[in-house]
Structures are given as structure tokens and as C-alpha cells.
C-alpha positions as CSV (number, residue, x, y, z in Angstrom):
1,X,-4.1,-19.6,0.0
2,X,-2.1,-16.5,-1.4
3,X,-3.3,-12.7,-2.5
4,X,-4.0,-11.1,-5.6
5,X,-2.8,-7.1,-6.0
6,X,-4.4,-5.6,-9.0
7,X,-3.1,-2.7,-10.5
8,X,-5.6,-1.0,-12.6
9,X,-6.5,3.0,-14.7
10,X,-9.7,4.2,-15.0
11,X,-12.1,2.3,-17.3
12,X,-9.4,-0.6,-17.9
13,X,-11.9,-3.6,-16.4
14,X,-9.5,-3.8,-13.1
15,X,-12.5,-3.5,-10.9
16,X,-15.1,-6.0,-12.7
17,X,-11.8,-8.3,-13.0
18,X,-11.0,-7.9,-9.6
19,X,-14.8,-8.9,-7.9
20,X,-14.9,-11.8,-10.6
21,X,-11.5,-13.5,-9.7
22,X,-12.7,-13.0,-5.7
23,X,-15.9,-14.5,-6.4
24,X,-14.4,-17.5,-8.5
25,X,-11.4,-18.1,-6.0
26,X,-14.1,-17.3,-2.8
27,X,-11.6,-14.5,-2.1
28,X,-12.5,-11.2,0.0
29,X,-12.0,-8.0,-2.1
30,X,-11.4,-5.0,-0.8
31,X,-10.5,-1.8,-2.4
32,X,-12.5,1.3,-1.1
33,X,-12.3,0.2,3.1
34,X,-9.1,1.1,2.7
35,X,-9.9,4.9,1.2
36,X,-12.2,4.9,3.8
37,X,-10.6,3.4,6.9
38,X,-7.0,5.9,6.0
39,X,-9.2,8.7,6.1
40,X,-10.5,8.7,9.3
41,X,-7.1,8.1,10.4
42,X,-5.8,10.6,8.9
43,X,-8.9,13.2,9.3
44,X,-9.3,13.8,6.2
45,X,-12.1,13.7,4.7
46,X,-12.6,11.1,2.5
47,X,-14.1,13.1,0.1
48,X,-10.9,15.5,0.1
49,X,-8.4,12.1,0.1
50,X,-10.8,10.5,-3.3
51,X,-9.7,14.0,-5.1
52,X,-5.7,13.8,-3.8
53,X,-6.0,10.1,-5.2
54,X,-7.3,11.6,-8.9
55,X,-5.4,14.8,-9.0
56,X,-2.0,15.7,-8.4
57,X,-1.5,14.3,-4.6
58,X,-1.2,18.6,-3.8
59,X,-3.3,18.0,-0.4
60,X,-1.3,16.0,1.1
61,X,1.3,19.0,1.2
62,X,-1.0,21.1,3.6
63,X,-1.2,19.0,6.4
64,X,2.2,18.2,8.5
65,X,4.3,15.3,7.2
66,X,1.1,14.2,5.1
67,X,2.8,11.7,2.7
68,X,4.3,10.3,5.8
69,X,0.9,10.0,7.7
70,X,-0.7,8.9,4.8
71,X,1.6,5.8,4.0
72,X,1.9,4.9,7.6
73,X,-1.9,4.9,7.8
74,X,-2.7,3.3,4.4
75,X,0.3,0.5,5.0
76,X,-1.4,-0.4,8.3
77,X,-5.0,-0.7,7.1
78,X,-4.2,-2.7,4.0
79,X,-2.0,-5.2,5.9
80,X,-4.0,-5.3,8.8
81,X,-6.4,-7.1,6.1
82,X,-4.0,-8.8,4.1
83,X,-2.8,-10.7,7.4
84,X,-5.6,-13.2,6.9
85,X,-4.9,-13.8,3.3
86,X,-7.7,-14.9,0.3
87,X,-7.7,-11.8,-0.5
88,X,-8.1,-10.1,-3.8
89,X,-7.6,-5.9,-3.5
90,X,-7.6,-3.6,-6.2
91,X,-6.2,0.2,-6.2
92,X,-4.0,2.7,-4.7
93,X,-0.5,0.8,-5.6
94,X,-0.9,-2.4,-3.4
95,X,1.7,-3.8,-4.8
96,X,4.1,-1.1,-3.6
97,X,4.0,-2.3,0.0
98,X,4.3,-6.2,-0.8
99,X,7.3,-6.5,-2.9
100,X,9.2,-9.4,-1.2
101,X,6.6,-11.3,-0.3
102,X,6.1,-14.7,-2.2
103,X,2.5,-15.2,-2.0
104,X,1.4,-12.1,-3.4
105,X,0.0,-12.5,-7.2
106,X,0.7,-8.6,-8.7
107,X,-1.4,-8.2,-11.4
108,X,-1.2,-4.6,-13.7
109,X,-4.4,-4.6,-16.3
110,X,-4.5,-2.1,-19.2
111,X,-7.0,-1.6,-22.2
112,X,-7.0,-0.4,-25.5
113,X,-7.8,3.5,-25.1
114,X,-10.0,3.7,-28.4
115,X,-12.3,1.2,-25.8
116,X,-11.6,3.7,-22.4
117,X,-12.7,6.7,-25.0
118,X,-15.7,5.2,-25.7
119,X,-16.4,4.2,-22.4
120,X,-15.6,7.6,-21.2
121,X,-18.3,9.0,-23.5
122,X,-20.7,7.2,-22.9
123,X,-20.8,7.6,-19.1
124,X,-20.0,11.6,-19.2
125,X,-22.0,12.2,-22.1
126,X,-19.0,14.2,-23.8
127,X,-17.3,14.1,-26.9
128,X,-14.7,11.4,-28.0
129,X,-12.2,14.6,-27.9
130,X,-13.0,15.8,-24.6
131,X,-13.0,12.0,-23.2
132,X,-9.3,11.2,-24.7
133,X,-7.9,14.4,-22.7
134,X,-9.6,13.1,-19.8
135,X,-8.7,9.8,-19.7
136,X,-4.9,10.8,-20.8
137,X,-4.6,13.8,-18.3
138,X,-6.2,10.5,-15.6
139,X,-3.5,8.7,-16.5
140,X,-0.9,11.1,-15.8
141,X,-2.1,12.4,-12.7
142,X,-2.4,8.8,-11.6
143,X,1.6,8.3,-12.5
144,X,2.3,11.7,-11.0
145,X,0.4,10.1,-7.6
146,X,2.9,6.6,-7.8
147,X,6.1,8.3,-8.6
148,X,5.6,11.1,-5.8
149,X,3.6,9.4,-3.3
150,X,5.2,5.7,-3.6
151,X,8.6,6.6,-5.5
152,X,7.2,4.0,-8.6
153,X,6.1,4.4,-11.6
154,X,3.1,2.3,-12.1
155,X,3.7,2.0,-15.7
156,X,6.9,0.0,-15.1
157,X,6.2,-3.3,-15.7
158,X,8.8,-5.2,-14.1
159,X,6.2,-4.2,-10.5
160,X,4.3,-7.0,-11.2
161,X,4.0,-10.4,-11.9
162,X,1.9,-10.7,-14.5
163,X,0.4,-7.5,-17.2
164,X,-2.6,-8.4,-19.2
165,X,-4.6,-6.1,-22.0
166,X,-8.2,-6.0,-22.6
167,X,-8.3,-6.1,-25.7
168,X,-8.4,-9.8,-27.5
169,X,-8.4,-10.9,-24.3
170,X,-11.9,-10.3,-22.5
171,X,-12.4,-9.9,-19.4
172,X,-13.4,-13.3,-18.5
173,X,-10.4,-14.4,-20.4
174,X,-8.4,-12.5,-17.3
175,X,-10.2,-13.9,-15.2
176,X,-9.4,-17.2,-15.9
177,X,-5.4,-16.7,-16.5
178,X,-5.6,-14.9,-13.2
179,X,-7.4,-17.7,-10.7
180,X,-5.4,-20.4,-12.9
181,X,-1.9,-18.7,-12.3
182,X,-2.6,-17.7,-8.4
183,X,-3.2,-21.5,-7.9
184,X,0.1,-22.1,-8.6
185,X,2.7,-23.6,-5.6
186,X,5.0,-20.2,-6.0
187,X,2.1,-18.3,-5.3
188,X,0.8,-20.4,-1.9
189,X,1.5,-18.4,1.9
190,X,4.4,-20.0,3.6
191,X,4.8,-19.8,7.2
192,X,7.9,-18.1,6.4
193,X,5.8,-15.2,3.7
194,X,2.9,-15.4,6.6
195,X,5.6,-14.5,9.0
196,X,6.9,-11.2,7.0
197,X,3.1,-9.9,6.8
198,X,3.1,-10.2,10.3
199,X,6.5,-8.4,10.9
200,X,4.9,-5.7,9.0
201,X,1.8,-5.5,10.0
202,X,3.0,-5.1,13.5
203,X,5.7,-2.7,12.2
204,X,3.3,0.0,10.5
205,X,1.3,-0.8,13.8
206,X,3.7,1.0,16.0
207,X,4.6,3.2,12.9
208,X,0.7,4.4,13.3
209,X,0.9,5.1,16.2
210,X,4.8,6.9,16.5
211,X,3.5,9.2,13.3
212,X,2.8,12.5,15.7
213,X,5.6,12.4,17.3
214,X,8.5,11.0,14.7
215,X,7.0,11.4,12.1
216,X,10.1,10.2,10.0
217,X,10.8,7.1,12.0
218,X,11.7,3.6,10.7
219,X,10.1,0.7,11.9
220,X,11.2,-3.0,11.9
221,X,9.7,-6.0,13.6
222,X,10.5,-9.4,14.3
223,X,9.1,-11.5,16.1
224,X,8.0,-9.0,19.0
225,X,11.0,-7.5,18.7
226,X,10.2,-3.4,17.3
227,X,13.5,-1.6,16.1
228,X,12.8,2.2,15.9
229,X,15.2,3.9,13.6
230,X,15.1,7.7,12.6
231,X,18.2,9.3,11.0
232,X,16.7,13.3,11.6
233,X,17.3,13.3,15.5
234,X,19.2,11.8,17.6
235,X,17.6,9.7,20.6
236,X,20.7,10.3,22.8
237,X,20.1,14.1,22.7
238,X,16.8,13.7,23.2
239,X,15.9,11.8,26.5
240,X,12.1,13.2,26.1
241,X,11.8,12.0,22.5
242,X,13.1,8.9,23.8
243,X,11.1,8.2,26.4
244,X,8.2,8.8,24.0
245,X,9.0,6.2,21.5
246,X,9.7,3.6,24.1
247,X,6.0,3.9,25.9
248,X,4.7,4.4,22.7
249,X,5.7,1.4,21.6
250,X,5.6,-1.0,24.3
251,X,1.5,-0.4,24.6
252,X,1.1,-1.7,21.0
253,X,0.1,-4.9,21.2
254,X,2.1,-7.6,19.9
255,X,4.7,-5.7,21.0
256,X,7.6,-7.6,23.4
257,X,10.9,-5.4,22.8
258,X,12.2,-2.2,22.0
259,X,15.1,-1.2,20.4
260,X,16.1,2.1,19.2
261,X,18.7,2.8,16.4
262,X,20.0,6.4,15.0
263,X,21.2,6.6,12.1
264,X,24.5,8.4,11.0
265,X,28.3,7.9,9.8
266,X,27.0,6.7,6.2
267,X,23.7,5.2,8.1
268,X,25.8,3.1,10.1
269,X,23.1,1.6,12.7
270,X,23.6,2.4,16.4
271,X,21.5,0.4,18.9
272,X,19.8,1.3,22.2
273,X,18.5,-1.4,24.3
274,X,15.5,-0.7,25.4
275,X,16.2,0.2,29.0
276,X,13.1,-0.8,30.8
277,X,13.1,-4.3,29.2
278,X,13.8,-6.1,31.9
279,X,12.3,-4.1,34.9
């Protein structure tokens, strides 16, 4: 049991790659209930969040705190299916929120260009000129979208695990690397990896639904145990604010403590108990 994050452009094969190695392994794969799930979150519609994920991610700017909201609500959605693993998912940087966590397989695919052009072409009925300043001005805006959105570059290939090229290799040539390599023992859930989706999971949980009121909050779970950090204001000034988080919090379920932290001196970590714990 694991889960496969592929990283994919436009016309590179990520998507027919990523429903074959689901259907081989008897995986789900997801990919577009995600879009769709963060927008109604987020209230935008999805049409509006499709062109923020293809173009420069400029939207985002006119709503309040949107790269915040949008993280918090894209994290949540995609672990909130990851937590019951045999899953294959495909787009919008995965891999960025499941770094340290063993049984993830992160997979980047690229293809040869000449291939993309002609593809591009043939679809949009353009010329092979027009088609290679699309599919290179694609690319950029895509890189733009990781390095401002996510703080990665999604060219860097030390983010995954494994980088194949369509190219010799043919799709079904991926395929089979992939489901071979994902089979492996490094790559099988843990109780302890199973555990850290579920700290997070239950973290961007009570992120969700902090974001309208600290928007720039830090959220660590453990067990039950939520820790709250924010390093803009300070709880201890802010009885209101603080009151907020705590019944905020405490009605997510899955929820058992609270514990608030403020961050200053050099992010030094102050804790607050939460107060109503044991009443």
C-alpha cells in the first residue's frame, strides 16, 4: 500500500501515465476533485481557479490572504484523500505537501518538445511556431505558479524520487518502471508514515477552518493534540483572538487539545495551555 504523486507539463503523457499505473496497481486517481473540491471552498469559481492554475497565479492576489486560503484549502482536500492511501494523483504540485513522508512514490515526467509541438498542433490546429511559444510560455507560467505559490521550482529535480522522459521510453514503458518501483518495501505505508498523514490531515483541518480569522496561523498536530502558532499577533494581547482560535479548534473533530504558541525572540516558541482543557 503506498501513493504515487506525479508531477507532469502539458502534453508530457503525465495524465494517460497516471490512469494506467492506477488501473494496473487498482489504485484510485484523482487529479481534478481536488480543483474542484478547493474551489468551492474557496468561492471561487472553478473556472476562474483552472485560469490562476495556467497563467500567472495573479487572481489569487485579489481576494484576502488568497495564497494562504488557497494552500490551506488545497492541503486539506488532497490529504483528506490521501489518508486512505492506493492512491495515484496527478497535478497541482502534490508532491509539495508530502515531502517527509516514506510512502509517497514522487514521480516528475517530461517529453521531448519536438513531440509536445506536434501534439500542440494538432489539437489547436496552429502552426508548429505558434505551438512552441505556447507550450514554452505553459511551461513558464507553470514554474512561475510553483515558485510563487509553493516556494519550488518544479523543474528541480532533486523534488522527486524518480524523473522519466517520453521519449525512448513509451508510455507503457513508464508505466511499468513506475508500478514495479512503487512495489518496493521503502515505498509501503508504515504505521509510523500513516500516522504523519493523519497529523496533517487533522492539522490543515483546523487550518481550514482558523483561515478567516488567522489567516497566517501555523498548525501542528499530534495525536489530538493541535498546536496553533502565529508569529504576526500576539495571543496574549488579544484575549478575543484567543478565545476564537480555542473554540474554533476544539469543534474540529479529531480534535482533543489545544495549545497556542506565539512566536518571537528569533521564533523562540511560547506555549499557552489551553485553558479550558480540563473544565
Amino acid at each position: 500500500m503506498s501513493i504515487v504523486t506525479i508531477s507532469r507539463g502539458s502534453y508530457s503523457n503525465g495524465k494517460q501515465i497516471a490512469e494506467k499505473v492506477a488501473s494496473e496497481m487498482n489504485y484510485e486517481c484523482i487529479s481534478r476533485d481536488i480543483l474542484l473540491e478547493s474551489s468551492q471552498e474557496l468561492n471561487i469559481p472553478e473556472i476562474k481557479l483552472i485560469r490562476a492554475l495556467h497563467d500567472a497565479p495573479s487572481i489569487l492576489e485579489r481576494f484576502s490572504h488568497g495564497k494562504e486560503r488557497y494552500l490551506c484549502h488545497i492541503r486539506k482536500s488532497l490529504l483528506q484523500h490521501l489518508q486512505k492511501d492506493n492512491v495515484v494523483y496527478h497535478g497541482l504540485a502534490g508532491h509539495f505537501f508530502l515531502m517527509n513522508i516514506n510512502h509517497v512514490f514522487k514521480v516528475r515526467i517530461t517529453s521531448d518538445i519536438q513531440n509536445r509541438v506536434k501534439e500542440e498542433t494538432r489539437r489547436e490546429n496552429i502552426s508548429e511556431e505558434k505551438a512552441l511559444y505556447t507550450l514554452k510560455k505553459d511551461d513558464e507560467e507553470r514554474r512561475k505558479w510553483g515558485l510563487q505559490v509553493y516556494g519550488i521550482d518544479t523543474w528541480d529535480s532533486r523534488l522527486y524520487d524518480m524523473v522519466l522522459h517520453i521519449g525512448l521510453l513509451t508510455v507503457d514503458d513508464a508505466v511499468d518502471i513506475i508500478c514495479h518501483t512503487v512495489k518496493k518495501p521503502i515505498f509501503r505505508t508504515t504505521r509510523e508514515s500513516q500516522k504523519k498523514i493523519e497529523d496533517m490531515f487533522l492539522s490543515a483541518k483546523v487550518h481550514a477552518a482558523l483561515i478567516d480569522v488567522l489567516p497566517t496561523a501555523i498548525v501542528e498536530a499530534d495525536n489530538g493534540i493541535v498546536t496553533v502558532g502565529n508569529s504576526e499577533i500576539s495571543f496574549y494581547n488579544n484575549k478575543n483572538l484567543l478565545n476564537q482560535v480555542i473554540s474554533i479548534s476544539e469543534k474540529v473533530e479529531g480534535v482533543t487539545k489545544v495549545i497556542l504558541s506565539n512566536f518571537f525572540d528569533n521564533n523562540k516558541r511560547h506555549d499557552m495551555i489551553n485553558p479550558f482543557h480540563n473544565i
